[in-house]
N, C-alpha and C positions, 0 to 999 in steps of 0.2 A: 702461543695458544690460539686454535680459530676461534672465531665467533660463530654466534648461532648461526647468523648469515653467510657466513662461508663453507660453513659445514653443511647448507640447505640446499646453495648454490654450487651444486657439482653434475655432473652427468650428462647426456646428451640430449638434458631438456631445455637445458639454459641457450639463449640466442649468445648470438658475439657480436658489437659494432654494432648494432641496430641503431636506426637512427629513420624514422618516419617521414622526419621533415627533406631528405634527398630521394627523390626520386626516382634517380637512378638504381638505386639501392634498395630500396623499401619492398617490400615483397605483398604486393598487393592480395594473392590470394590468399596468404595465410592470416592476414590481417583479419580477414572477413569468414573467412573459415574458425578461428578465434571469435568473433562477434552471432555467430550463429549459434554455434556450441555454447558458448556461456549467456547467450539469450536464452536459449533452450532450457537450461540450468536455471535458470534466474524465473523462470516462468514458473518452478517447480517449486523453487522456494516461494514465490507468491502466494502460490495454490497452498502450500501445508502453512504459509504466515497467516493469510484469511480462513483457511477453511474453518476454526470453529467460528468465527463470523457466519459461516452459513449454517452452523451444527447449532448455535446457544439459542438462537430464536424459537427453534422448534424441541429444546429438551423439554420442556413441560409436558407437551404435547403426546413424548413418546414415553415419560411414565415418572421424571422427575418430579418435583417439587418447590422449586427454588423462587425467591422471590423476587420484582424488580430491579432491586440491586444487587445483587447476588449476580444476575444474568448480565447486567450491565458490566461487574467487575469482571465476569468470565469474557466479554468482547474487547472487557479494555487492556486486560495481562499480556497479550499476545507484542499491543503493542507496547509497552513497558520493557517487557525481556525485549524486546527488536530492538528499540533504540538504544539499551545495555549493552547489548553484543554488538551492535554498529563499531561501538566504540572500540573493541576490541576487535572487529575484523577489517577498520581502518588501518592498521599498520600491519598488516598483514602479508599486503601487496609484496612490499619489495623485500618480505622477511621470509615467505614460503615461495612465492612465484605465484603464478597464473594455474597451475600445472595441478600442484596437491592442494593451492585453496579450493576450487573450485569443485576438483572430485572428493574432499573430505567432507566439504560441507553439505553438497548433495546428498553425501550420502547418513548423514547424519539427519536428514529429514525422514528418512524410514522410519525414525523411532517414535516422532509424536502422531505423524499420520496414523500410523499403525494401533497406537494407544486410542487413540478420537475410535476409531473404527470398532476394537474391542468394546469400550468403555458406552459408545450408542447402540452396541447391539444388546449388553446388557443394562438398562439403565437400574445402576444400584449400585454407580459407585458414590465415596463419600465426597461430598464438596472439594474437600481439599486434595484430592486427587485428581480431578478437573483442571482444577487452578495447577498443578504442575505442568498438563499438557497445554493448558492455555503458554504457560513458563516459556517451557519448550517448543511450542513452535514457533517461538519470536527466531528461533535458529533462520527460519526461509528471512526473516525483516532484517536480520544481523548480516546474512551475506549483499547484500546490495551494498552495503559498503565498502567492501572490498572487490565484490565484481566490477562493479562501475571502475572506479581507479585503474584495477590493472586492466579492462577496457582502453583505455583512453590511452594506454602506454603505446598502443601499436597502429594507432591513426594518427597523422599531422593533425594540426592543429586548426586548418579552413576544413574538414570534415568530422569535426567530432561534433558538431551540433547535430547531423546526421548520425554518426553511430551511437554517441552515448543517446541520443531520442530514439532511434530505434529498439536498442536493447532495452532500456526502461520503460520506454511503453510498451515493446510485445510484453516484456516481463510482467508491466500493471495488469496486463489482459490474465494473467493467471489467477487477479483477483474475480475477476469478470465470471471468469470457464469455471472456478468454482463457485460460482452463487448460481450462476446458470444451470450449470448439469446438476447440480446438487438435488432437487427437485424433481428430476427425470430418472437420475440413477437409482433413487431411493424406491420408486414406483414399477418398478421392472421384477416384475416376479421371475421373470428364468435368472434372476443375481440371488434365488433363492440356497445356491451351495456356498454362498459368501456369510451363511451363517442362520440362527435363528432369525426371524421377522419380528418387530413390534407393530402394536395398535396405535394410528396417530388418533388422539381425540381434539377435534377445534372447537370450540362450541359454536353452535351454530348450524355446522357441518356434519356429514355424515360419518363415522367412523373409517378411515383407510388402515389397511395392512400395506405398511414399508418396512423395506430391509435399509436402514438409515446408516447402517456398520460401509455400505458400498460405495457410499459418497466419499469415503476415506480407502477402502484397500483399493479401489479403479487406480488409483496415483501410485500406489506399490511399486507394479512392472516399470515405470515410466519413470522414479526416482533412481532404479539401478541400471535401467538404461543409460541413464543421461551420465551418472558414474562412471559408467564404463566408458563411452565415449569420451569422456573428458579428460581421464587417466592415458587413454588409448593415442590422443589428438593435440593435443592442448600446448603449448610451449610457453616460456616462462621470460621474460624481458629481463635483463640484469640492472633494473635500478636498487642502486644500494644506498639503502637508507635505515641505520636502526631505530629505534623508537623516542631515545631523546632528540636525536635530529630530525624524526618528521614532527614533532611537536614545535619548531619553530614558524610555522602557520600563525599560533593565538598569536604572535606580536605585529600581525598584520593587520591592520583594523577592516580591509575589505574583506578578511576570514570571519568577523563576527557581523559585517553587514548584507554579505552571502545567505548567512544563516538565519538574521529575521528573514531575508525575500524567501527562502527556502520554506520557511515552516510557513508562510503566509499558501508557498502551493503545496507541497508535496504533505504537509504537516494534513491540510483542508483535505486533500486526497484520500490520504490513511485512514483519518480521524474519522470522516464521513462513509468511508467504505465500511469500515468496520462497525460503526452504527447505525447504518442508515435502517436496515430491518428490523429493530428494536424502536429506532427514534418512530420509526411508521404505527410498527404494531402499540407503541402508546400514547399515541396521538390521534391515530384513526383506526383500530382494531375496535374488535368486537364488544370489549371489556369499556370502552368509551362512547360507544357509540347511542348516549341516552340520550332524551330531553327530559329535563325537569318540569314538570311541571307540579305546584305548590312550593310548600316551605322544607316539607321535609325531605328525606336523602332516599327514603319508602318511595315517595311519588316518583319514580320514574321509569319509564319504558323503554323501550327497544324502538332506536327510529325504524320505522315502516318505509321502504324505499330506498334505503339507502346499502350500492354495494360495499360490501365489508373486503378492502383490501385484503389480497392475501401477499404478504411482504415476498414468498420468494416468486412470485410473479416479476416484482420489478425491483428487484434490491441490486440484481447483475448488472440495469442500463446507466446506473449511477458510475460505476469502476468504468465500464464498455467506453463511456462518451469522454471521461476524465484520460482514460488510456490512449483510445482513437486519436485525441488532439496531442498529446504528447509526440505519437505518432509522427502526423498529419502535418504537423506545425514544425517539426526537428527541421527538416529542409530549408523553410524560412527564414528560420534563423540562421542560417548559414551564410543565407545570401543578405538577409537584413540587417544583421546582428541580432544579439538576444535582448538587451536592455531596451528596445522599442517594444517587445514581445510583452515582457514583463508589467514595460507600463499597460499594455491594454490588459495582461492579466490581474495585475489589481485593481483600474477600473472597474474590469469585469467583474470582480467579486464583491466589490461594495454594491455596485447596483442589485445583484442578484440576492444578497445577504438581504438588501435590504428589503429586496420584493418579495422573497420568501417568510421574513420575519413574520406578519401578520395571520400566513396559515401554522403559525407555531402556540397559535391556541384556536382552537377548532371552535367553528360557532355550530351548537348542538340546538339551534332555535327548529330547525328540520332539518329532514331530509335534503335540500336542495343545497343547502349551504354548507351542509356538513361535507355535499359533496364535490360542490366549487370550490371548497379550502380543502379538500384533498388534492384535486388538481393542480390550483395553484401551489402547493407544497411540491407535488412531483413536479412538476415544470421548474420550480423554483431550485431545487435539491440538483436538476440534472442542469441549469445555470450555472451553477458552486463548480459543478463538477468540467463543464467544460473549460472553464475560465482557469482551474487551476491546473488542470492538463496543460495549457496553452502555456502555463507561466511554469511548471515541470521542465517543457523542453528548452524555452527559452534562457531559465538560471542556469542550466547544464551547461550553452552554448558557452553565456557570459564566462563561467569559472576559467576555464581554461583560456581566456582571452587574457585574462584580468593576471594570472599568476604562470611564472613558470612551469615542464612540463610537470616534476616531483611534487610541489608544492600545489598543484591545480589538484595534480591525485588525492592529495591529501586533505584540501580542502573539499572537495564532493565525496567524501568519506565520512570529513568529520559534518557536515551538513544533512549530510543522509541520513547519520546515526541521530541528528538532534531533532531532526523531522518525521522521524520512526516515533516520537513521542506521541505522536498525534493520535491515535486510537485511546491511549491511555489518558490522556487529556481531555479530548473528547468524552469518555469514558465518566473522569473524573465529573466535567463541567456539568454534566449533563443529568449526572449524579446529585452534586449539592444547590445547584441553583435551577433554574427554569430554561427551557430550551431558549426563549424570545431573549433573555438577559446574557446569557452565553456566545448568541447570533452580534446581539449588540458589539459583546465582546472584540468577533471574529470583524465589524465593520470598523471599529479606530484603530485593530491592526492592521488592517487592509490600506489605511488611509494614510499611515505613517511609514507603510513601506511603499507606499506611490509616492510619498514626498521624498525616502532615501534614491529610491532607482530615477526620478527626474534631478533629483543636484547631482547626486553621484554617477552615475552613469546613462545617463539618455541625453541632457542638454547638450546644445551647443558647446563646448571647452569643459565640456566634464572632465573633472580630474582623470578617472579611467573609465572612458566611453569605450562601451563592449557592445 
């Protein structure tokens, strides 16, 4: 009798002999033809993984109700379902191919997109139909798990710090183009056939009419494009592996030291993308922006002078700069290795964690300060962000040094899917304790994965120096 895998692996999708590492043989354009294509995909899943990250800041606004944490658990579900489905579209690779994962999952983003767009045009749905489509788009968070891997199946092994950096950072940038456009789309009256308009109200602010359904169907066309293409284009590697044999990964102990450095960057990347426009708007939004003065909760005013952030102004350059160096820095790695990379990304991050810590409680004594500890906060937030980009393309590098080619696959699968937690963590943390206590948090992880990546892989005679 076949198996799933032999019954999947038929047709004239499957490669024969493939083998990356000869030269001779390796088919260089298709390789990269492959890496475009499922960038392009991967960008699309970003875009419907974050986009209620750009929707949930502003549902009050356009006629909801819902309260601090209400709005926080609607930013933090997306990434909860992502890192679930990781898990499951980690063995996926060598079980469907490259071929039908890539255009099933694409095109199974049309349905929460599609829902966000409906459900903000009319605002009056009920909470718990929210929280499905927050569910649901963890689908764009779940395929990076599986993208990534069969990626790496069809480059040697001295440029996958270059492809897999490439395709994960254009990919992050779909976090980016959705916070960006989001803002712009919404504001554009001739998107007036894309449905009824609402009334934004800010307080503060004058009343605006946006069509806020647009920030969601604009990705429609561009999810069954990319479907097609990838049905159309795509070829499938024949690594055969069923699900109890990729599972022999966990008895490698660099599989579970992967996955602290992993969540210390990509985990920071997620977790901060997807709240950074919440963590702003209640910290230095309108609703905070008092002095006290006397005893009681009566006595307070509206600081005079001070501008009142508007979060989707700058909520995109957080994703942009954390993406850009993913980017930027894939190359370097190539030629340096990753594990030097890493070290200076957890550096990075303690310092920055810790410089940002003290605008994580606003001094409301004036206007001046209130609005140097906003500064300081964005400067600080866009530190986080570069530093974990940096350390994003660097661990990617390392994987695939550190384990064979099957076992590498599986390993930035199962890493991705653990580091997809991050929003929801975020989410959580940010929920039951105080932002400054949480920060804390994020800096003795930081410092105990600077201690793993210098014994284990950066010093002189490290056991596996990647």
């Amino acid at each position: 009798m076949s198996t799933l895998t032999d019954r999947l692996q038929s047709g004239p999708e499957w490669l024969r002999s493939w083998d990356p590492e000869n030269e001779a043989t390796w088919d260089k354009r298709l390789a990269w033809q492959t890496l475009w294509i499922t960038t392009f995909t991967l960008t699309m899943c970003f875009v419907a993984w974050f986009l209620p990250s750009a929707i949930v800041p502003k549902l009050n606004a356009i006629g909801y109700a819902f309260s601090k944490e209400q709005l926080y658990w609607l930013a933090a579900i997306p990434g909860l379902s992502g890192g679930l489905m990781r898990l499951v579209w980690m063995v996926l690779p060598p079980i469907m191919g490259t071929r039908k994962m890539v255009a099933a999952t694409t095109l199974l983003l049309f349905f929460p997109v599609l829902g966000w767009g409906v459900r903000s045009m009319s605002p009056d749905a009920p909470y718990w139909e929210l929280l499905v489509l927050a569910f649901l788009a963890g689908i764009g968070g779940g395929a990076f798990s599986g993208f990534m891997p069969s990626t790496s199946y069809f480059f040697p092994r001295k440029m996958q710090g270059t492809a897999l950096g490439l395709q994960a950072g254009i990919g992050n940038f779909g976090v980016s183009l959705v916070q960006l456009l989001t803002p712009w789309l919404i504001g554009l009256g001739m998107l007036w056939w894309m449905g009824q308009s609402q009334m934004m109200k800010v307080p503060g602010k004058p009343n605006v009419e946006v069509w806020y359904q647009a920030a969601s169907f604009v990705w429609l066309p561009f999810i069954l494009i990319g479907t097609w293409i990838a049905w159309q284009y795509l070829k499938s590697v024949p690594i055969k592996a069923n699900i109890k044999q990729q599972f022999d990964i966990f008895g490698n102990v660099d599989t579970w030291l992967m996955t602290v450095l992993y969540i210390m960057t990509f985990g920071t990347f997620s977790g901060l993308s997807a709240q950074f426009g919440l963590l702003m708007t209640n910290l230095y939004g309108a609703g905070n922006t008092a002095i006290v003065q006397g005893s009681g909760a009566t006595a307070q005013i509206l600081v005079a002078g001070y501008d009142v952030p508007d979060p989707v102004t700058y909520v995109f350059l957080g994703p942009l700069v954390g993406a850009g160096a993913r980017v930027l820095f894939a190359p370097l790695t190539d030629r340096m290795g990753g594990a030097i990379w890493t070290l200076v990304s957890g550096l990075g991050l303690i310092g920055s964690i810790i410089w940002t810590i003290p605008a994580l409680t606003p001094d409301l004594t004036s206007a001046a300060t209130l609005q140097a500890g906003f500064n300081q906060f964005l400067w600080g937030m866009l530190l986080i962000f570069l530093f974990s980009g940096i350390g994003n393309a660097s661990t990617f590098k390392q994987m695939p040094m550190i384990f064979e080619r099957r076992q590498a696959g599986g390993v930035i699968g199962w890493t991705g899917a653990i580091a997809a937690f991050g929003p929801f963590l975020f989410g959580v943390g940010l929920t039951v304790m105080s932002p400054a206590a949480f920060y804390w948090i994020g800096v003795v992880w930081a410092i105990c994965c600077v201690g793993i990546t210098w014994w284990r892989y950066a010093r002189p005679g490290a056991p596996k120096r990647s």
